[in-house]
C-alpha positions in Angstrom: 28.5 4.4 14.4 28.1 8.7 14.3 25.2 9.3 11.2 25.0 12.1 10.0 22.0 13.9 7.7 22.9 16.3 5.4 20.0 18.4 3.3 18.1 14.7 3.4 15.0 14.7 1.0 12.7 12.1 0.6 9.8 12.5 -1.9 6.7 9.9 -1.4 4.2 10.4 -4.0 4.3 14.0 -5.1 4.8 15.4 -1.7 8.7 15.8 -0.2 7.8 13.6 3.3 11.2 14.5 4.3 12.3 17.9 3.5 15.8 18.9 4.2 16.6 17.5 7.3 19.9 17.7 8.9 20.9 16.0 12.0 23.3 14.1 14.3 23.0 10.5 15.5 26.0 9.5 18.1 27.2 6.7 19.7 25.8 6.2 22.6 22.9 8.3 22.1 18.9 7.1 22.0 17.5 10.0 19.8 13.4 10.0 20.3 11.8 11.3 17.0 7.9 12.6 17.2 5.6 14.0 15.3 2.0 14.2 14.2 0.9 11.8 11.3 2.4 12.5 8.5 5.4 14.4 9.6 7.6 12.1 8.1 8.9 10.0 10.9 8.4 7.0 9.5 9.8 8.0 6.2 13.1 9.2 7.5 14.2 6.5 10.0 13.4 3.8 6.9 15.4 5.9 4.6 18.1 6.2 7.3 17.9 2.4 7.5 18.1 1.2 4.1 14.4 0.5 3.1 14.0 3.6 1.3 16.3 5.5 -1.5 16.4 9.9 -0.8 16.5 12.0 -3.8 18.7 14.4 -2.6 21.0 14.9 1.0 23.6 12.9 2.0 23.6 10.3 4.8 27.1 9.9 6.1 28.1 6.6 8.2 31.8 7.4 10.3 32.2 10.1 7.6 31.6 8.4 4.6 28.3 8.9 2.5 26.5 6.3 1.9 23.1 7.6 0.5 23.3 6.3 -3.0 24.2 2.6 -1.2 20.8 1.5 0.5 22.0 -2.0 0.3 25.2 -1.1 2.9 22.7 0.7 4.7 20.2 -2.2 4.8 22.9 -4.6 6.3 24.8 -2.5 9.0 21.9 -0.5 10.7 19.4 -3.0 12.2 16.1 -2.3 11.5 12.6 -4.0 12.7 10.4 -5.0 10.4 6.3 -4.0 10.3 5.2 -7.4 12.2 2.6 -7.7 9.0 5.6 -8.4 6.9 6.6 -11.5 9.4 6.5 -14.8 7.9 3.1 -16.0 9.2 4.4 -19.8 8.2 7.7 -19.8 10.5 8.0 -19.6 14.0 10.1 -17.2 15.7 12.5 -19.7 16.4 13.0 -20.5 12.3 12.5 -16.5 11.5 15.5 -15.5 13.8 18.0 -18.5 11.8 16.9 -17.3 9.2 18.3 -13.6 10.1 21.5 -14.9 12.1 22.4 -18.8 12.2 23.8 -18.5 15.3 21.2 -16.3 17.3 20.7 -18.0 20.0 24.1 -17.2 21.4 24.0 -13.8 20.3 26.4 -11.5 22.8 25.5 -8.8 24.5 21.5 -9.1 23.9 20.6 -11.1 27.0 18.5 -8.4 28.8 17.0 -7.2 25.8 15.8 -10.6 25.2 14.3 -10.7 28.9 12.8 -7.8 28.5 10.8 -9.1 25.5 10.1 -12.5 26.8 9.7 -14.6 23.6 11.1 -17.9 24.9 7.7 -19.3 25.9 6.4 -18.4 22.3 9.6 -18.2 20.2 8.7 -21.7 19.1 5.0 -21.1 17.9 4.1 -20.2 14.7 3.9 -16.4 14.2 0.5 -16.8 12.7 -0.8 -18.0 16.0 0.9 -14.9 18.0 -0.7 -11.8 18.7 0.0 -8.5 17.2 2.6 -7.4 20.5 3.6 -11.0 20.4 4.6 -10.3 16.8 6.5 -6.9 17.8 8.6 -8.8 20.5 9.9 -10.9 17.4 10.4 -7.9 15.1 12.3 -5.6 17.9 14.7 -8.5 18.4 15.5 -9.0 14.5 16.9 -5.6 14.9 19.7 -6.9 16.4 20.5 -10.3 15.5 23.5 -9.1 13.4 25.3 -7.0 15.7 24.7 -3.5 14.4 25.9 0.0 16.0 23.4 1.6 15.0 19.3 0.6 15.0 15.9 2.2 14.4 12.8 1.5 15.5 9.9 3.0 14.0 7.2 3.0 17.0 8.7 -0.1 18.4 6.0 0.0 21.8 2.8 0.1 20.4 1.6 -3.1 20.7 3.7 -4.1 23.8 1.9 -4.1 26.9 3.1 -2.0 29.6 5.7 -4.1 31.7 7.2 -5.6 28.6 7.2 -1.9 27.1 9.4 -0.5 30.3 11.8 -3.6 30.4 12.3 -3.1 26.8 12.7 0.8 27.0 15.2 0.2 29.7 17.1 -2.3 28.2 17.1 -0.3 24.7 18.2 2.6 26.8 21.3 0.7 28.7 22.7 -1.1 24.9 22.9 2.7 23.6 24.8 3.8 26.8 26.7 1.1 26.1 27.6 2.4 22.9 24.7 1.6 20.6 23.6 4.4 18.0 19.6 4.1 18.5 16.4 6.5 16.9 13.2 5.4 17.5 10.3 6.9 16.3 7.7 7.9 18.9 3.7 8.2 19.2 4.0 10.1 22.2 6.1 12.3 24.6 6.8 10.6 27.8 8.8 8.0 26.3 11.2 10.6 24.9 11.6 12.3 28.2 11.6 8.9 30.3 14.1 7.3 28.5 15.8 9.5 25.4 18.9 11.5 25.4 18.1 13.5 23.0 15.0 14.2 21.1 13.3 15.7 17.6 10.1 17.0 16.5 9.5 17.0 13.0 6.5 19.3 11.3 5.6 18.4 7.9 9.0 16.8 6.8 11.1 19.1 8.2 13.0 19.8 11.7 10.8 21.9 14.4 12.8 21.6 17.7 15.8 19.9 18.7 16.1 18.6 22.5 19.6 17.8 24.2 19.3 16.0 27.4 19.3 19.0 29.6 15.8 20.0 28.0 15.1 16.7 28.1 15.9 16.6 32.1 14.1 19.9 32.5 11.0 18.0 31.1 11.6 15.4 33.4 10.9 18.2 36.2 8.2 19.1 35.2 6.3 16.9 32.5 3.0 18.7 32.2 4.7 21.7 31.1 6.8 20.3 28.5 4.4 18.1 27.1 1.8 20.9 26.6 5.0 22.8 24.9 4.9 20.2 22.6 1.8 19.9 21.7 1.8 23.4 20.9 4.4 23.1 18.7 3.2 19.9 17.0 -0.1 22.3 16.6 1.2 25.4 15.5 3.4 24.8 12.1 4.4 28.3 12.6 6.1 28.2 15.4 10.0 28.9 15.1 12.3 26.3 15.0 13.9 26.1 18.7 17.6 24.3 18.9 18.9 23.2 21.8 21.8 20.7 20.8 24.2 23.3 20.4 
């Protein structure tokens, strides 16, 4: 599934957390979103996803806009859900049938789901699990119903380093495989381990743009580009710098 953001505004109290952002999501793409707090990351990949409504933009699925239609939005790009929102009654095993009757012989998901590693807890109670225990679940809900396109709002940060890895690199080969992914991230060496293409966002709107050879450059030599970054994140005055073409 190709997104597309046109002129996207999102207003959260009186403030506009999302302030005319455009951009491009492709198949086959993992775009890395970062910011400082309350740049608006979280508020544009849940509008993108359904679980918020813009007040002005378009968001345009294969072509055809569907911001005014958060409920087709909701059900063809997977989503996780914030693990406090989990069912603390159910265990994983009744959350996912829930979701997707037929989970358990969901195609195509078999090394993201051995990169997560739930099968010795999946029957527990998710009021028993632990808080990355909890995001294993809530990464995999994402997607139980097939989707070509998912976001993840900070989907690592309570996974503990090996699962984090496996799950990056499986996350990575399903959108090289064709999967339309955005994730918003906390830090910087995710987005140049693992991301195609990346986004900084300053205050709600766009402040750099990365295509993957920036990204590669980065991977050359890390120190530099994340002290780049930082200085961008830190200085809201700094010119908008697009790479993508």
């Amino acid at each position: 599934m190709r997104l597309e953001l046109q002129d996207l505004r999102v207003l959260r109290g009186s403030t506009w957390a999302v302030d005319r952002v455009g951009l491009v999501l492709e198949p086959g793409c993992w775009m890395g979103v970062v910011g400082a707090n309350g740049s608006g990351k979280t508020s544009l990949l849940r509008a993108v996803a359904g679980r918020l409504d813009p007040q002005a933009g378009r968001i345009l699925a294969d072509g055809e806009d569907r911001a005014g239609d958060r409920a087709w939005r909701a059900a063809h790009i997977g989503f996780a859900p914030d693990i406090a929102a989990l069912p603390p009654s159910l265990s994983g095993i009744e959350l996912f049938s829930v979701v997707a009757p037929d989970w358990n012989s969901a195609q195509g998901l078999s090394r993201l789901r051995e990169a997560l590693d739930f099968d010795r807890f999946v029957a527990h109670r998710i009021a028993t699990l632990s808080a990355g225990m909890k995001q294993r679940l809530a990464i995999f809900i994402a997607f139980l119903n097939a989707p070509r396109a998912v976001i993840l709002d900070e989907p690592f940060n309570w996974l503990d380093p090996v699962c984090a890895y496996d799950t990056k690199t499986a996350l990575r080969a399903l959108a090289e495989e064709g999967l339309t992914l955005a994730t918003a991230l906390h830090e910087t060496a995710t987005l140049v381990g693992f991301c195609h293409s990346g986004l900084l966002l300053r205050e709600g709107r766009v402040g750099q743009r990365l295509d993957e050879a920036a990204l590669e450059a980065g991977r050359r030599d890390y120190p530099a580009f994340e002290a780049e970054m930082i200085r961008r994140l830190r200085d809201s005055t700094a010119p908008v710098v697009s790479r993508d073409g």
